[in-house]
N, C-alpha and C positions, 0 to 999 in steps of 0.2 A: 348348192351354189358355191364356184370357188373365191374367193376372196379377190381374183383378177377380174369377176366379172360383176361385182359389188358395183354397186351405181356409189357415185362418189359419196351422197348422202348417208348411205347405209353403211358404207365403211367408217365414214365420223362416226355413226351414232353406236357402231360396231367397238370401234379401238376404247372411246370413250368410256362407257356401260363397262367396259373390262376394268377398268382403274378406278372407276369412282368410288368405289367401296374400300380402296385402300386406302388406308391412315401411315402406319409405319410397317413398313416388311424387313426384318431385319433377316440379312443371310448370311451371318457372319462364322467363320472358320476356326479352330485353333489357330495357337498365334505360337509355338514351343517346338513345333515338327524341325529335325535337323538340328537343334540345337546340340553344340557340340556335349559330349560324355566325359566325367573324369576320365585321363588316361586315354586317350583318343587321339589318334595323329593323323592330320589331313596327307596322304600320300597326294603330290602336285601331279597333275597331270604333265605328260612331257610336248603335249601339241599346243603350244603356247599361243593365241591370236595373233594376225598379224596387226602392223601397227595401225591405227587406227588412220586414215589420210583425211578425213572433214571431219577434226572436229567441233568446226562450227556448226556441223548438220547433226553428227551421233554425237551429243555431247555428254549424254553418260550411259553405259551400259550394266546390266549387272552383271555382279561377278558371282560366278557360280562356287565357287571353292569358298565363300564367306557365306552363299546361303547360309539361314538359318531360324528364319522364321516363315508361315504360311503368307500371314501378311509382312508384302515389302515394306517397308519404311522407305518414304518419299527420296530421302537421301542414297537411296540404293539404286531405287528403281530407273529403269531407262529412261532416259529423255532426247527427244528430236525435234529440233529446230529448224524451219525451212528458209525462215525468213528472220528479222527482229525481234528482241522479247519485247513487247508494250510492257509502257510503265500505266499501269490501270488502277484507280482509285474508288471504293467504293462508291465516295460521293459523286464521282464526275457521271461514272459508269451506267449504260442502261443497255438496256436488251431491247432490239425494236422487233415485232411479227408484222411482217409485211406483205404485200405482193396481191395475189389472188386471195383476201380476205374480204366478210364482211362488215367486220371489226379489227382494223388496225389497234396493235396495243403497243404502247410502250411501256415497261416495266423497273421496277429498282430492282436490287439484291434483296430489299426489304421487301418487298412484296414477292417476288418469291419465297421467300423465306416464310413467310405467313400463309405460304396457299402446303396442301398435302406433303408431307415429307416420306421420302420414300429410301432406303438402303438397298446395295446389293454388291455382293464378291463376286469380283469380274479378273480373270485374268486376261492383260491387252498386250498384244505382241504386236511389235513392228512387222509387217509384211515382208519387209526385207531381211528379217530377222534368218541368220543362218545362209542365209546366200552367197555375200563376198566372204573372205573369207578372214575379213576385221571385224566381222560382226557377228557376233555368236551372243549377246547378253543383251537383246532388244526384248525384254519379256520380263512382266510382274505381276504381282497382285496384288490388288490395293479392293478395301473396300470405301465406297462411293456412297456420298447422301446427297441428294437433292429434289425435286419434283418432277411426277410424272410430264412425259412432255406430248402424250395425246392429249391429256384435258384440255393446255392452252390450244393446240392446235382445233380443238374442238368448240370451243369458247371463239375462238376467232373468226371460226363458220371461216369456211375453207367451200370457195366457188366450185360451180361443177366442171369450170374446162382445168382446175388445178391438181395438176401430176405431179410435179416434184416438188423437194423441200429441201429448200439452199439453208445452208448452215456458213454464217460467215463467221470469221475469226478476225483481230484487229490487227493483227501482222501482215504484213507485205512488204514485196520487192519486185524488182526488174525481172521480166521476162520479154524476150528478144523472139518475135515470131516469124518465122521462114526468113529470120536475118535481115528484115526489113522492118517491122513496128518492134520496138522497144516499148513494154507499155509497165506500170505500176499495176500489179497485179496483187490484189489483197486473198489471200488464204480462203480455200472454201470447197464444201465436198456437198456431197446431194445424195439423198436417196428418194426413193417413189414415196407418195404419199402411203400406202399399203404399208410400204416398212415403216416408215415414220410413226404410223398409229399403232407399233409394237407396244405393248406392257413396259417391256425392261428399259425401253430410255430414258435417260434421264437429263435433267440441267443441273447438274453437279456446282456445288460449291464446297462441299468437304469429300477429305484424303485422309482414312483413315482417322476419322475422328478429329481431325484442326482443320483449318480456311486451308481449300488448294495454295499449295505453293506457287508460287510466281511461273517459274519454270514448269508447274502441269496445270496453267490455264489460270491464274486470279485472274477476276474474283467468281468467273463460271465456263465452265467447258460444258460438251455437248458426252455423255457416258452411252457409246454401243452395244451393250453384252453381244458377246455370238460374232462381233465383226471383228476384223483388224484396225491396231491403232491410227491410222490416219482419219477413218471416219469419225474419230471423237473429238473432235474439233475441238482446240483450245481458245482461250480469251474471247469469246462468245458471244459478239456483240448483236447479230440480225439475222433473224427466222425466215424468209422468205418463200411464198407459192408460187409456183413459177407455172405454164400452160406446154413445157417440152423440156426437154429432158438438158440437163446444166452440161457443157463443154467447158467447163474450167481449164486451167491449166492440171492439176492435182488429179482430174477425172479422164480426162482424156488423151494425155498426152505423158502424164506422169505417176506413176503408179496403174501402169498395164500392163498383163501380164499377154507378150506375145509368144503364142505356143506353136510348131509345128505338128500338123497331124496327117496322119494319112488313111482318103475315105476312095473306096474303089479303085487304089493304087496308084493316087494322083494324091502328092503334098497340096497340103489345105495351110494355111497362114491363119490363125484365131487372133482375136484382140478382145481380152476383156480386162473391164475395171476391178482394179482389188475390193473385194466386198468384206464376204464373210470370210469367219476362221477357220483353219485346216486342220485336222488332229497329226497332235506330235505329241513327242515327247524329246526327254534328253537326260544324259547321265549326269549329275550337279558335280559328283565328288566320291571319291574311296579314301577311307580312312580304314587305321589299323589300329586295336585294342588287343593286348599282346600277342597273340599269334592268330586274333582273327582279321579276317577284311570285310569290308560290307562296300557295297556300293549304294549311292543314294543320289534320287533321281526323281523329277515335275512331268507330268502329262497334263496337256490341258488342248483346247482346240474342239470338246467336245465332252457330256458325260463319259467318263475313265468308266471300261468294266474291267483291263488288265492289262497288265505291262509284264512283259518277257523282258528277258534278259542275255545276251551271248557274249560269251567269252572267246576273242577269237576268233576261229572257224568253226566252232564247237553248237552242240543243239541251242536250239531258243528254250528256257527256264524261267517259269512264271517268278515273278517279283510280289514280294507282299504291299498290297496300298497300304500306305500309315497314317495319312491325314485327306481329310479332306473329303472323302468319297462320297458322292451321294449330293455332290453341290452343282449347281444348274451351268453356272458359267465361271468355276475356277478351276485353277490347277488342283492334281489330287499327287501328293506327295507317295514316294515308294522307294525300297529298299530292298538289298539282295543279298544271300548272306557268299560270299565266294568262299569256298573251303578249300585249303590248303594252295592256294596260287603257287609255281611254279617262279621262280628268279627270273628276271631276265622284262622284257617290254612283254604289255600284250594290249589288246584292245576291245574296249566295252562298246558294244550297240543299245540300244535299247527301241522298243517299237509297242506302240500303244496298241487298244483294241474299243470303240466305245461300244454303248451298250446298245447299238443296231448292229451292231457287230462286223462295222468297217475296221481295217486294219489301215493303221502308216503306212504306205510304199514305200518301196526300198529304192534307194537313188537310182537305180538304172530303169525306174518302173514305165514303159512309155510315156507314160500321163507327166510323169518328169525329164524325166531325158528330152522330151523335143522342147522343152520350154529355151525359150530364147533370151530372159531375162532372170533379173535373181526372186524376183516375188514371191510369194507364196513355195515357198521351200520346206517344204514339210516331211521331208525322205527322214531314213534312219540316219542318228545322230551319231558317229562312233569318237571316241576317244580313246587317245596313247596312254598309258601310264607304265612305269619299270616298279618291280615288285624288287626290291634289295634281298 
């Protein structure tokens, strides 16, 4: 039986029975990968981002030439704002489950806090991440504590006409529709009930071992392993069951990826909502330790089973994994050693391989080239650098 054809009962009692046995899962990474060497000089890359133009929306990106640890530190890592940041206070704050329930519940931090706690190292990338061409440092990793989020949904008895599950956040703003309704639109993304009663989600209230920060969701976000960062809803306020499928603004109209295709020789227009994550990779940095270079480089988007490397026009050359490898939903760090580089500019690719053994496509791959938007950009990644 596949999991789409699960009667809604047997999927609660399916997702449920998966998690109730967990206590604490800790999936935690080296924390040292990248860290710079006596004697080591970061060579700057020469393709410098351009300037940043919202940054009220990307308000911080990482910077790849300071990597230096597996796990980001909060203050490193990306942050995207759509709307407002709420000023959220423990005490005021609750979490309400709603909608197509049997059991409405309304919740504190503190009862969360007291039910199953659960850990996991997640690398989360902005979907726009690498598209324009000011945005190249939408990606981190951070590991995440909070409680499984099938049980509540399972504990709440979730009706049989109930399909999706809205994830609201406490931010909002104007949205202006066909130029005619102006309306206050509050922040919110939805998945199917099926994905909802995944294992790995969680109700986050720790980053990296302190209270989320303000800017990634106080005092709880919604944590997606496997998807892109927009489904991980920040500031976290109501779980909602709904009987068809959410048209938010965020689901339907923003964050689509419109792709051109061609089926019997006739262009085809697709529209799909950004979900899950795509495998990449990227080159972080080359540094020089006296007369060698290494290049040093994050895949994530998928179990890593290898990353190549080209110099140039030159063959693809496996890269060694150094950290990380072997972890469900993080980046795995990698390095390459370049022998004897040539003066003058040249340019690094790098292109992942996971362990079904899909490869990255290469920006002109059709699956990319007809795309109409920046979304889900996941081609090969190249950088400039001059070797002196």
């Amino acid at each position: 039986m596949t999991r789409s054809s699960m009667s809604r009962r047997r999927l609660l009692a399916h997702g449920g029975s998966a998690v109730a046995g967990l206590s604490v899962l800790r999936v935690a990474g080296p924390t040292s990968a990248f860290r710079r060497q006596s004697g080591d000089e970061v060579i700057p890359w020469l393709d410098v981002p351009a300037e940043n133009p919202v940054p009220e929306v990307i308000v911080r990106q990482l910077d790849w030439e300071r990597l230096d640890s597996w796990v980001t530190p909060p203050d490193q890592f990306f942050v995207i704002k759509h709307y407002n940041e709420p000023a959220l206070t423990e005490q005021d704050w609750r979490l309400e489950i709603s909608g197509l329930v049997t059991q409405p519940m309304t919740l504190t931090l503190a009862d969360l806090k007291a039910r199953t706690r659960q850990e996991v190292s997640y690398t989360m990338e902005c979907s726009g991440n690498s598209g324009p061409p000011f945005f190249t440092g939408g990606v981190g990793n951070a590991t995440w504590a909070g409680t499984p989020l099938a049980p509540l949904l399972e504990e709440a008895g979730v009706l049989e006409e109930g399909i999706e599950v809205v994830f609201w956040g406490a931010d909002a703003g104007e949205q202006t529709w066909r130029e005619e309704i102006t309306v206050t639109e509050q922040f919110a993304r939805s998945m199917s009930l099926a994905d909802a009663m995944g294992t790995d989600h969680l109700l986050a209230w720790e980053m990296n071992g302190e209270d989320l920060p303000s800017l990634h969701g106080y005092p709880l976000r919604l944590i997606t392993p496997g998807w892109y960062g927009v489904a991980n809803v920040k500031w976290l306020t109501r779980i909602e069951v709904i009987d068809r499928r959410y048209q938010g603004h965020f689901m339907a109209r923003d964050y689509v990826t419109i792709r051109e295709e061609e089926r019997d020789g006739e262009t085809v227009w697709t529209f799909t909502s950004v979900t899950h994550d795509r495998l990449k990779s990227a080159p972080a940095r080359v540094t020089r330790t006296d007369d060698r270079y290494r290049v040093m480089g994050a895949a994530w988007g998928a179990p890593i089973a290898s990353v190549d490397v080209r110099i140039d026009d030159g063959p693809w050359r496996p890269a060694t994994l150094t950290e990380g490898e072997g972890e469900a939903h993080s980046w795995v760090f990698w390095s390459f050693d370049w022998d004897a580089p040539a003066t003058g500019e040249h340019t690094v690719t790098s292109r992942a391989t996971d362990t079904d053994g899909n490869v990255q496509p290469a920006p002109d791959d059709p699956f990319l080239a007809g795309k109409a938007t920046f979304w889900e950009s996941n081609g090969h990644i190249t950088r400039r650098v001059g070797i002196a």
